[in-house]
N, C-alpha and C positions, 0 to 999 in steps of 0.2 A: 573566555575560551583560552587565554593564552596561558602556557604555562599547567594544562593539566594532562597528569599520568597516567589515566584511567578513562573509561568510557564504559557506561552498562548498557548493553543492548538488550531489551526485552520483547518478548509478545506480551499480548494483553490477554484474551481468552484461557482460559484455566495458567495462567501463569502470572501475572501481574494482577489478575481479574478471578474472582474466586466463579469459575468454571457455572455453578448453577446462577447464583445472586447477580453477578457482573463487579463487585462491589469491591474495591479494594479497601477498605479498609484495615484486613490485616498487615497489609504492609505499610499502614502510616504512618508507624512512627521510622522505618526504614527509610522510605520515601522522604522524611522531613531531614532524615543527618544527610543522605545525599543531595539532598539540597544544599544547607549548611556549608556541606564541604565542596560546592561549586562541581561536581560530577556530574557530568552530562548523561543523562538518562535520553536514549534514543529507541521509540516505541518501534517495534516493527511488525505487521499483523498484515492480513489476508483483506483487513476492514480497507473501505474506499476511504479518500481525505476528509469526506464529510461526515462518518462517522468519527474520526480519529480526532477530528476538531471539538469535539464535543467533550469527548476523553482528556485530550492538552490543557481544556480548561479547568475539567474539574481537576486534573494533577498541581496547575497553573504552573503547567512543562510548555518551555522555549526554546526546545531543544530540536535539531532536526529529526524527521519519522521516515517510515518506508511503508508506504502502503498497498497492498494490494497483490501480495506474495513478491516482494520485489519488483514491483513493477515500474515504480516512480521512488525518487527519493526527495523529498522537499526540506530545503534547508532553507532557513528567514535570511533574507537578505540582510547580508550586513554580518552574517552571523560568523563567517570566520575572515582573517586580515590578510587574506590572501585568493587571488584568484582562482580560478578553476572553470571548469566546464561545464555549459548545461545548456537543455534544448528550449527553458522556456523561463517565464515569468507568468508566476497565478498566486495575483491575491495576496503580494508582498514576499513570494519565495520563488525561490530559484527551483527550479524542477529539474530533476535526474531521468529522466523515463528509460528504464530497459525495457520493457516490453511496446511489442506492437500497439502502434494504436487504433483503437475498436474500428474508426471504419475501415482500416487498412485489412484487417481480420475479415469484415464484414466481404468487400470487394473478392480477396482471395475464395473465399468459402461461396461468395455469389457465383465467380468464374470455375467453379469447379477445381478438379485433383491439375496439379501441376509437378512438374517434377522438384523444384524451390522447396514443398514441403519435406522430402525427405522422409516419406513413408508410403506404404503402401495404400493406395485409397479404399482397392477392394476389403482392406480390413476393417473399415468400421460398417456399422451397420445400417441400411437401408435410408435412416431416418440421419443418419450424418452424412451419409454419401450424399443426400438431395443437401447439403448445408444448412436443416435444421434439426434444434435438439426435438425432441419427443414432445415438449411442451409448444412445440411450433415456435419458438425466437430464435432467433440466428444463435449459432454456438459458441462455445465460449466459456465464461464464471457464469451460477446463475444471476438473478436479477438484483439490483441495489434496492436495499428496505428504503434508500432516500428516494428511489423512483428511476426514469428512464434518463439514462446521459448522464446521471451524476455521479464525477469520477474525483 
C-alpha cells in the first residue's frame, strides 16, 4: 500500500459484473494490469460481506470493500501502516460500520414513532406504521440470499 497514487473504487452489479451473466470477464485483462501495477481496487456494492467474499476470491482482491450501501467498511488487518478507527473486529478485518445496526433498527421500529427519527410517522403506510414490511419481517433491506443474520 505504500506509496500508491491512485485508488479504483467500483460496484459490482452491472459495472464490474456484466449486469445479466454476473461474470466479469470482460474486464480481465484490465483487472490483471491493475493488479500488475499494485492499484488497489476497492469493491463497493449493496451485496452483504458474505456475498462479496465469494467475489474477493474469484477477483483474488485483498483490497478493502464496503458493503451493504455503505454500511460497513472492512479493511484486512494489517492492511494499511498506520492507525485509525474502528468499532470492531470480524474474521481478520477491522470493521467501519456507518450504519445502524439491525437490532438497534429492530428495537426502534418495535418501540414505535419517536421524534429521533426525524420524520413523520403518519406518512408511511399502515403496514410500516405497525413496524412491519408487507411481507411481515421487520423493516429494513430485504432479506440475505445467505439466509437470516448473515451480514
Amino acid at each position: 500500500m505504500d506509496g500508491v497514487d491512485l485508488v479504483i473504487f467500483t460496484d459490482l452489479d452491472g459495472t464490474l459484473l456484466d449486469y445479466k451473466t454476473y461474470s466479469f470477464d470482460p474486464a480481465r485483462d484490465a483487472l490483471e494490469k491493475v493488479r500488475q501495477r499494485g492499484i488497489p481496487l476497492v469493491l463497493c456494492t449493496s451485496k452483504t460481506r458474505a456475498e462479496v467474499a465469494r467475489y474477493r476470491q474469484r477477483l483474488n482482491n485483498d483490497d478493502p470493500f464496503i458493503v451493504e450501501n455503505g454500511g460497513a467498511a472492512f479493511i484486512p488487518a494489517g492492511y494499511f501502516p498506520f492507525a485509525y478507527p474502528y468499532q470492531r473486529d470480524v474474521n481478520g478485518y477491522h470493521v467501519i460500520e456507518y450504519g445502524t445496526p439491525l437490532p438497534q433498527v429492530g428495537r426502534c421500529i418495535e418501540g414505535g414513532p419517536s421524534r429521533e427519527w426525524g420524520q413523520d410517522w403518519r406518512l408511511l403506510g399502515p403496514e410500516r406504521r405497525a413496524g412491519r414490511r408487507v411481507d411481515g419481517s421487520l423493516g429494513g433491506g430485504g432479506p440475505s440470499r445467505e439466509g437470516p443474520g448473515v451480514r
